[in-house]
C-alpha positions as CSV (number, residue, x, y, z in Angstrom):
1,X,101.3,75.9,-78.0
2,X,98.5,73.3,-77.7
3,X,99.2,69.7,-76.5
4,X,98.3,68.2,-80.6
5,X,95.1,65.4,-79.2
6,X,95.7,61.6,-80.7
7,X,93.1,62.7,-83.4
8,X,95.5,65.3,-84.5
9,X,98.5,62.8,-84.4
10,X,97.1,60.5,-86.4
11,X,96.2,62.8,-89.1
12,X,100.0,64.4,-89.3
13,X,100.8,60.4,-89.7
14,X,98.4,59.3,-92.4
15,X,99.2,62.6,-94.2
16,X,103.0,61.8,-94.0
17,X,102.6,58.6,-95.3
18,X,100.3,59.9,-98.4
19,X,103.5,61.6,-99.3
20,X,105.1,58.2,-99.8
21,X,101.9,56.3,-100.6
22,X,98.9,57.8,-101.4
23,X,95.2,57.2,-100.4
24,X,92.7,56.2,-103.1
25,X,89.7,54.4,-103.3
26,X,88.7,51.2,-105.0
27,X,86.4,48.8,-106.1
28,X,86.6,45.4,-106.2
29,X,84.5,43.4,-108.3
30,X,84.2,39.3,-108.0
31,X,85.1,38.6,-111.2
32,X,82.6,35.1,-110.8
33,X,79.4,36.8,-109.2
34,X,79.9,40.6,-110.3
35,X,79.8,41.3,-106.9
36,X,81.4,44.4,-106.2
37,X,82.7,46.3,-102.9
38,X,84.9,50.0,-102.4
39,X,87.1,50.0,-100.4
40,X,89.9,52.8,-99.1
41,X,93.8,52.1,-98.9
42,X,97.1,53.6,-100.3
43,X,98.9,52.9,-103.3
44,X,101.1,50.3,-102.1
45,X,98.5,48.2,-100.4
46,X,96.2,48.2,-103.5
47,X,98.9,46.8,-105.9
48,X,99.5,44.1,-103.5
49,X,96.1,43.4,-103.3
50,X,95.6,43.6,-107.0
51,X,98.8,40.4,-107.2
52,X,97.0,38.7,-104.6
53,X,93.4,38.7,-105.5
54,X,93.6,38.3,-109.4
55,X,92.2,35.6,-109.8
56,X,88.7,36.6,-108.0
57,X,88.7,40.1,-108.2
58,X,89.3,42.7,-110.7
59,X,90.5,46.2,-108.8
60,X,90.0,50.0,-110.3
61,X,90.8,52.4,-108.8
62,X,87.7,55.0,-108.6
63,X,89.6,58.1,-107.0
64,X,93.1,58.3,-106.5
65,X,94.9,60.7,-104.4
66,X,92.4,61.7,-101.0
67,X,93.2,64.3,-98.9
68,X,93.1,63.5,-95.3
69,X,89.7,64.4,-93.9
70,X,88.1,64.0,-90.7
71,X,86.7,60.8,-92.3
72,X,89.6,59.3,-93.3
73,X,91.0,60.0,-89.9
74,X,87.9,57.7,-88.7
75,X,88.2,55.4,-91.0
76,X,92.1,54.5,-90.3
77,X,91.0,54.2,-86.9
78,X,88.4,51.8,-87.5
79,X,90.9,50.0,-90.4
80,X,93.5,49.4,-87.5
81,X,90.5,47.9,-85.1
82,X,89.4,45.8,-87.4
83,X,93.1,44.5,-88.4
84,X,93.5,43.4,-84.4
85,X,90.6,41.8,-84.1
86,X,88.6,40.9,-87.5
87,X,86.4,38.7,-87.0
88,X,84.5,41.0,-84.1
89,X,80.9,42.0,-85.5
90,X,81.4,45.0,-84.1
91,X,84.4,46.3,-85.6
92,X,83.3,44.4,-88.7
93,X,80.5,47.4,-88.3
94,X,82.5,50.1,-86.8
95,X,84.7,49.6,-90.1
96,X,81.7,50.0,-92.5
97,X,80.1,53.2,-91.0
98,X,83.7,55.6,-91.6
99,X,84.4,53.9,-95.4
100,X,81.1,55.1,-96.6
101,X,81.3,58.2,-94.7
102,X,84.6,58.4,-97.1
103,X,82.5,57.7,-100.1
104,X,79.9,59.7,-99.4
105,X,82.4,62.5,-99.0
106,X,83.8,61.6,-102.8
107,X,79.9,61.2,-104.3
108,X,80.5,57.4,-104.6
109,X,78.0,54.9,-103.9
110,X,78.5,53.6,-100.1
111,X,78.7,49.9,-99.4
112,X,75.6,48.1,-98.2
């Protein structure tokens, strides 16, 4: 049998954990400028973010339920890079480029 690579890894994970907490996608609107941003995450993280940013933002939830896709491989990748080190331009960018390859894939307009 085949040595699974990290890519492969990763993907068993996230898929094991969208058992427990599925992946969605949502937008957040500034409730002030009407502003508005998508943004990929499981279950559990976006009702913690909905209790925390109330008062800004207003979440809904656009697709619930994602399988796990090359994209959203990429994406969690870039999600944990960003999470070390946020305020690097370039995972700032890195970040960017696999979310709307993940809302592309789901025929939702990309963030600019």
């Amino acid at each position: 049998m085949a040595k699974k690579t990290e890519f492969e890894k990763l993907r068993n994970m996230l898929k094991e954990g969208a058992r427990e907490s599925p992946l969605l996608i949502f937008r957040a609107t500034n409730k002030a400028t009407g502003e508005s941003f998508r943004e990929v995450s499981n279950r559990r993280r976006f009702k913690d973010l909905e209790q925390m940013l109330a008062t800004k933002y207003q979440l809904i939830v656009d697709n619930d339920e994602l399988f796990v896709t090359d994209n959203v491989v990429r994406w969690a990748i870039a999600e944990n890079k960003l999470h070390d080190q946020p305020e690097d331009p370039q995972n700032k960018q890195a970040f960017k480029e696999p979310t709307n390859a993940v809302l592309r894939d789901h025929n939702l307009p990309i963030n600019v």
